[in-house]
C-alpha positions in Angstrom: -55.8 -1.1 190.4 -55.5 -3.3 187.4 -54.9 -0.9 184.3 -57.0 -2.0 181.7 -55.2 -1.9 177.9 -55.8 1.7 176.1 -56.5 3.3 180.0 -52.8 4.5 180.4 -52.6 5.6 176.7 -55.5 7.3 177.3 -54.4 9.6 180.7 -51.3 10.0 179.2 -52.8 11.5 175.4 -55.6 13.0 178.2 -53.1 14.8 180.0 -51.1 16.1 177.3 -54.1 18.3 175.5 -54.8 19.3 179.2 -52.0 20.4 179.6 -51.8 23.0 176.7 -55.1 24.1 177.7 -57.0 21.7 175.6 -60.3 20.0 175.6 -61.1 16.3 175.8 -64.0 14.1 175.4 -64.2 11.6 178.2 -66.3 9.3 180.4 -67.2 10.4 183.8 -69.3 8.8 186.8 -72.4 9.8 185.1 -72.4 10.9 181.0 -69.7 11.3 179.0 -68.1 15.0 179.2 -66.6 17.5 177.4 -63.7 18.5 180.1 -60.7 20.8 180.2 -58.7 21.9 183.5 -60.9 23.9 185.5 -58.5 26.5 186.5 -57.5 27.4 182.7 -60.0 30.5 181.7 -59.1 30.5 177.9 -60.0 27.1 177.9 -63.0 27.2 179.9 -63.8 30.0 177.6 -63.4 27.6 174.7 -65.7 25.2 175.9 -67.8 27.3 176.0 -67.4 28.6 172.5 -67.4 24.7 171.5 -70.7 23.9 173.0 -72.7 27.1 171.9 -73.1 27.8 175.3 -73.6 31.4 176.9 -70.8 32.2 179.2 -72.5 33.7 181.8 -73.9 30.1 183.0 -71.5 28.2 185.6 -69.9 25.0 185.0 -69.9 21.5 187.0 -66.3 21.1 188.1 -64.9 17.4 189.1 -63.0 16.2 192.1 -60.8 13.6 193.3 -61.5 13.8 196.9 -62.6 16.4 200.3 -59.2 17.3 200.3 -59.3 18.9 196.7 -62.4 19.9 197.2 -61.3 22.4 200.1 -59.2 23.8 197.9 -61.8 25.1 195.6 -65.1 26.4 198.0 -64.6 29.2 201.2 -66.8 27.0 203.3 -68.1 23.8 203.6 -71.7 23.6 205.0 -72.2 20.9 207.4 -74.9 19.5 205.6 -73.0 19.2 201.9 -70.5 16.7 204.8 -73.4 15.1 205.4 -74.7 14.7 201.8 -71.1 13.0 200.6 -71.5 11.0 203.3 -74.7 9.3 202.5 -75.0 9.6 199.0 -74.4 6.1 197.3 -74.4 7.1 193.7 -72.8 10.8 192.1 -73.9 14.2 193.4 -73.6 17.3 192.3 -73.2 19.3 195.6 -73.3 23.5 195.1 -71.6 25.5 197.4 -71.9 28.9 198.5 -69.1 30.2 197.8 -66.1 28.9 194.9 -62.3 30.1 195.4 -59.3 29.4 193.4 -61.4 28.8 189.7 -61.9 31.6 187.0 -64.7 33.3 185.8 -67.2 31.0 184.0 -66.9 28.3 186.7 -68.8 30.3 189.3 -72.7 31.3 189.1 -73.1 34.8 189.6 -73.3 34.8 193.5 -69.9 33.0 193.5 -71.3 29.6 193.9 -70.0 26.8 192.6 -70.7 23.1 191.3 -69.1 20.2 192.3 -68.7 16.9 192.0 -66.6 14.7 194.4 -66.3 11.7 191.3 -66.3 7.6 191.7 -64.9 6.4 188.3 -61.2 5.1 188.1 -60.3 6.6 184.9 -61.6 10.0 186.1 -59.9 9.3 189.1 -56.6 8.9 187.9 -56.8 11.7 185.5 -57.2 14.3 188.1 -55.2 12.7 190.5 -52.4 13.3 188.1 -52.9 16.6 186.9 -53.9 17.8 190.7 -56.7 20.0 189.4 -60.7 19.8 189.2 -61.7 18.8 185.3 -64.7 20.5 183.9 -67.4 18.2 183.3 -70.1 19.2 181.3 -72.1 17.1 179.1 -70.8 16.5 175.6 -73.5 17.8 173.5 -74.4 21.5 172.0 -76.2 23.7 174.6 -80.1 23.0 174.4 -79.3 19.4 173.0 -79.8 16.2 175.2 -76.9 14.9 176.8 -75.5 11.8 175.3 -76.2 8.5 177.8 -73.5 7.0 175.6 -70.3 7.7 173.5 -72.0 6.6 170.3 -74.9 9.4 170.5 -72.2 12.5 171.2 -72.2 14.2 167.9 -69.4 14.4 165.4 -69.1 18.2 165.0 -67.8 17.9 169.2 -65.5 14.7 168.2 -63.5 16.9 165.7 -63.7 19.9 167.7 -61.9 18.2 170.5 -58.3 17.9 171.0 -58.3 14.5 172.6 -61.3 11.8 172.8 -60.7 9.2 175.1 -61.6 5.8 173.9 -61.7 4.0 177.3 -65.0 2.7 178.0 -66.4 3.9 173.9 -67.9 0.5 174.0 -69.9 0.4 178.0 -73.4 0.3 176.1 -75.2 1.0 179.8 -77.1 4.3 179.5 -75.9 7.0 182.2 -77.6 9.9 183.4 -76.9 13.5 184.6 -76.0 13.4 188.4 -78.7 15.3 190.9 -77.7 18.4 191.6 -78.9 20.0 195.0 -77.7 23.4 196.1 -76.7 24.0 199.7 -76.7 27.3 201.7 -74.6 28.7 204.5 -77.4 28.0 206.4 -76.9 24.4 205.4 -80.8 24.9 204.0 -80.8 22.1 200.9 -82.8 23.6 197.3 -83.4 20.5 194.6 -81.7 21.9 191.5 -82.0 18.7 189.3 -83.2 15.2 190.3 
């Protein structure tokens, strides 16, 4: 992969606030995020804090890959397999049942969101912390999500510990993935088209 200039300034600054249980700003396959490691509660619990967001909703984790993916639901359904398999843009898959992530990730019945992501700088950020990123929108709970870095809003910038400024300037307009829950049963429930 070519490395674009600012992109390995940018996982390395990315990695650091991660690290100490920080949050970063950051594009994603879909719309920019407001991310943190996945498997840190306090700073799960700061995002939430950060996005006036009530605790007991669940949070959209990201992936690298199946085989990370494995390490974070009980069971796979057949039909999730079959979902990553044919889907040609990004899906948000939930699973029955989450393992390995603290409270605030799961729902209530222990499911859990996730989101096997096709962007490189995502990509290479997980693949080099080897842990799922949070990735939820980086707006104020009840506000719209931002299709672009120039309509996140400031308060969130300076609440951050790190904003990325790879892609600041992509002026194409994103949108939340899909999100389709999937049961033991492998029955399929639209969540979000």
């Amino acid at each position: 992969m070519k490395i674009i200039t600012g992109f390995e300034d940018d996982i390395k600054n990315s990695l650091v606030a991660l690290k100490k249980g920080g949050i970063i700003i950051y594009p994603t396959d879909t719309v920019w995020g407001l991310g943190c490691d996945a498997t840190n509660r306090d700073a799960v619990n700061r995002i939430n804090k950060i996005k006036s967001r009530s605790e007991n909703k669940s949070l959209i984790i990201l992936v690298n890959g199946l085989t990370m993916l494995e390490r974070y639901v009980k069971e796979i359904p057949a039909t999730a397999h079959e979902l990553i398999d044919v889907s040609d843009s990004p899906l948000t898959i939930i699973y029955p049942g989450g393992k390995n992530l603290p409270p605030g990730i799961c729902a209530a019945d222990n499911s859990v969101a996730i989101r096997i992501c096709n962007e490189p700088f995502c990509n290479e950020l997980i693949g080099r912390i080897r842990k799922p990123l949070v990735s939820t929108s980086a707006n104020i709970s009840g506000n719209p999500s931002p299709a672009g870095f120039d309509e996140i809003d400031r308060d969130l910038l300076e609440r951050a510990d790190y904003v990325v400024n790879y892609r600041r300037d992509d002026r194409r307009k994103f949108n939340p993935s899909p999100v389709i829950k999937v049961e033991k049963t492998g029955i399929i429930k639209i969540i979000r088209n």
